[in-house]
PAVO-545001 format. One line per 3 residues: number of its first residue (from 0); for each residue y, x, z of N, C-alpha, C, O. Coordinates in steps of 0.001 Angstrom, whole numbers, plus 500000, padded with zeros to 6 digits. Each point is the difference from the previous one (the first is absolute). Layout:
N
NUM> Y,X,Z,Y,X,Z,Y,X,Z,Y,X,Z; ...
//
This chain:
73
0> 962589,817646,327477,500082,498605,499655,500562,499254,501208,499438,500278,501060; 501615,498778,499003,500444,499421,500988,499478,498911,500166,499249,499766,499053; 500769,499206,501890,499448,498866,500444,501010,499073,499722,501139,500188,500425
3> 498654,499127,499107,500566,498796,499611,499591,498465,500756,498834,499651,499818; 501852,499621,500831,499576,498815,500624,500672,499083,499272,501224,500066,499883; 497957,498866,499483,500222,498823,499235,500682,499077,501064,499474,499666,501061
6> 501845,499947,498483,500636,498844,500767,499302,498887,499608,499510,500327,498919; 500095,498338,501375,499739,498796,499477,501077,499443,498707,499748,499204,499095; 501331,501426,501161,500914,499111,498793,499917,501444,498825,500926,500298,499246
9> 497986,500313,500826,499947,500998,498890,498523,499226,499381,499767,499779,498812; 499521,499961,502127,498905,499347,499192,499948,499005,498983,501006,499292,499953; 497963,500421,499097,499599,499295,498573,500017,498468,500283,499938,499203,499065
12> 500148,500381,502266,499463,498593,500166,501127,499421,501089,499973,498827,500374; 501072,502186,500112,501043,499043,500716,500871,499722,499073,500303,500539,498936; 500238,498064,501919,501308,499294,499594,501119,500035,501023,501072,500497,499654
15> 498818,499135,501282,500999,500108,500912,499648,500066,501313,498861,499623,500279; 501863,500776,500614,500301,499243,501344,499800,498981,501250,500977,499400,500448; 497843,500440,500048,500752,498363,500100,500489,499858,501585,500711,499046,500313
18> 498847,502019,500751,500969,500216,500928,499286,501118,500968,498771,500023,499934; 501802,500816,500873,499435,500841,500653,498413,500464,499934,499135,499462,500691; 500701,501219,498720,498101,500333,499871,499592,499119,499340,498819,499757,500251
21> 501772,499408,498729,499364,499500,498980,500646,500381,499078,501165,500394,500053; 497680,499481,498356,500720,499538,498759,499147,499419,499509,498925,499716,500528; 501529,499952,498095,499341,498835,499328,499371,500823,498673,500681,500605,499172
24> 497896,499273,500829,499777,500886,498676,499430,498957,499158,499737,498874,500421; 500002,501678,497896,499420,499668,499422,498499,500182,499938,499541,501109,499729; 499367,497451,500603,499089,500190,500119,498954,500360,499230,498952,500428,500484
27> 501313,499384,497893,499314,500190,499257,500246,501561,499793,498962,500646,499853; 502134,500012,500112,500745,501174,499724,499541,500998,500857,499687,501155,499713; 500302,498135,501660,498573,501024,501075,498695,500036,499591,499317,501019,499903
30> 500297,497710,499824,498260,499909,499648,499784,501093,498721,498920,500584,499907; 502131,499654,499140,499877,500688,499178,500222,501675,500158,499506,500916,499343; 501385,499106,501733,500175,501395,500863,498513,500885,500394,499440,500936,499429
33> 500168,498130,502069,499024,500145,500091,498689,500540,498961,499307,501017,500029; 500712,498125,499314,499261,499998,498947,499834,501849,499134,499060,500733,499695; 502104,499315,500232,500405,501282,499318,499869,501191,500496,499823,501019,499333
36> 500289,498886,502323,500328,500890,500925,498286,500175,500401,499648,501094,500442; 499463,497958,499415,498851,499981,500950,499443,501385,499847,499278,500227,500971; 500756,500582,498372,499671,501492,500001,500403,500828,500210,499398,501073,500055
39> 502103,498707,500201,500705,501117,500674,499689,500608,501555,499492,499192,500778; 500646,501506,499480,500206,500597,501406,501153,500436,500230,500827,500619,499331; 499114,498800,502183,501021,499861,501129,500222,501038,500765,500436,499766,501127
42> 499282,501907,498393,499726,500650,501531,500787,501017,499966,500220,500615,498957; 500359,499721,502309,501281,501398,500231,498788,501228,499360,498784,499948,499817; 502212,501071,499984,499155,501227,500046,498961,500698,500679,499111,500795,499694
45> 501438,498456,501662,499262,500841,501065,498572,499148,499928,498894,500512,500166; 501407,497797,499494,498362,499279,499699,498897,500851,499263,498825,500184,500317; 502053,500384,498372,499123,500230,498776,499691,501146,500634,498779,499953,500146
48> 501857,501610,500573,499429,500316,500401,498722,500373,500763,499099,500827,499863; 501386,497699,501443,498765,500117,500554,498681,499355,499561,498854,500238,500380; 501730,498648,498479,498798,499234,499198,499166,502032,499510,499003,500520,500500
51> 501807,499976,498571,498882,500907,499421,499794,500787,500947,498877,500504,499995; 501974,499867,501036,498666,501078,501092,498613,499452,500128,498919,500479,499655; 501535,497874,501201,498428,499219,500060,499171,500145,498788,498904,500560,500038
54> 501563,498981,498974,498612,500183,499064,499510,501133,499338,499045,499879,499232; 501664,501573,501032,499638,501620,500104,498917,499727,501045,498818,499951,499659; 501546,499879,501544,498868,500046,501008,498998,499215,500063,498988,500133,500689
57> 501288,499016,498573,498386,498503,499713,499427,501104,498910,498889,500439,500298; 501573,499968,498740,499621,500956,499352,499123,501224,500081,498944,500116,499377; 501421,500534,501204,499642,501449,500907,498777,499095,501627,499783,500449,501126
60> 499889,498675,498437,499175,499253,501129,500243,499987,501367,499178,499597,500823; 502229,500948,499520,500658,500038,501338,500141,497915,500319,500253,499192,499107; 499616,500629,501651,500343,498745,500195,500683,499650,501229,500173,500882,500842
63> 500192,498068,499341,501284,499522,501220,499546,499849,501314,499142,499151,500246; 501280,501497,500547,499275,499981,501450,501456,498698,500118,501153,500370,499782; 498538,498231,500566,501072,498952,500534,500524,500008,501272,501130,499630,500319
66> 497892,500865,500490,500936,500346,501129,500921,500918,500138,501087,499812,500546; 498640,500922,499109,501023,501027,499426,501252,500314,499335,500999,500693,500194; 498461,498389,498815,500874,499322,499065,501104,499109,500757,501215,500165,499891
69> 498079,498763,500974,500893,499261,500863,501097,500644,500920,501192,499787,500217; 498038,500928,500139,500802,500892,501162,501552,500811,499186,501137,499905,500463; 498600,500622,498654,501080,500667,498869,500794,499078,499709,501229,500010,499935
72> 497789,498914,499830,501525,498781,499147,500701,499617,501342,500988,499266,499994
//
């Protein structure tokens, strides 16, 4: 599956342009985006991955040493 990155002028709620790092969206057309989207998830592969290792190991009653944890990240 490839990754796909949404341009802003591909999205449901823009209109245009209105100069360098802006555009002008439709506000109701976002509120309704949002709206639609609020259950989706946002996460690369490697998230969902590490989302289900963690909850295998909350599972199996292993739990998070944070310093540890810190030190890795």
């Amino acid at each position: 599956m490839g990754k796909h990155i949404a341009f802003i002028e591909e999205m449901p709620f823009f209109e245009t342009f209105h100069s360098k790092g802006k555009a002008i969206i439709d506000i109701d057309a976002f509120e309704k985006w949002i709206h639609e989207i609020r259950n989706t998830e946002f996460l690369t592969s490697e998230d969902r991955r590490d989302r289900k290792k963690a909850f295998e190991e909350s599972e199996s009653g292993k739990s998070l040493n944070l310093a540890e944890a810190m030190e890795e990240w």
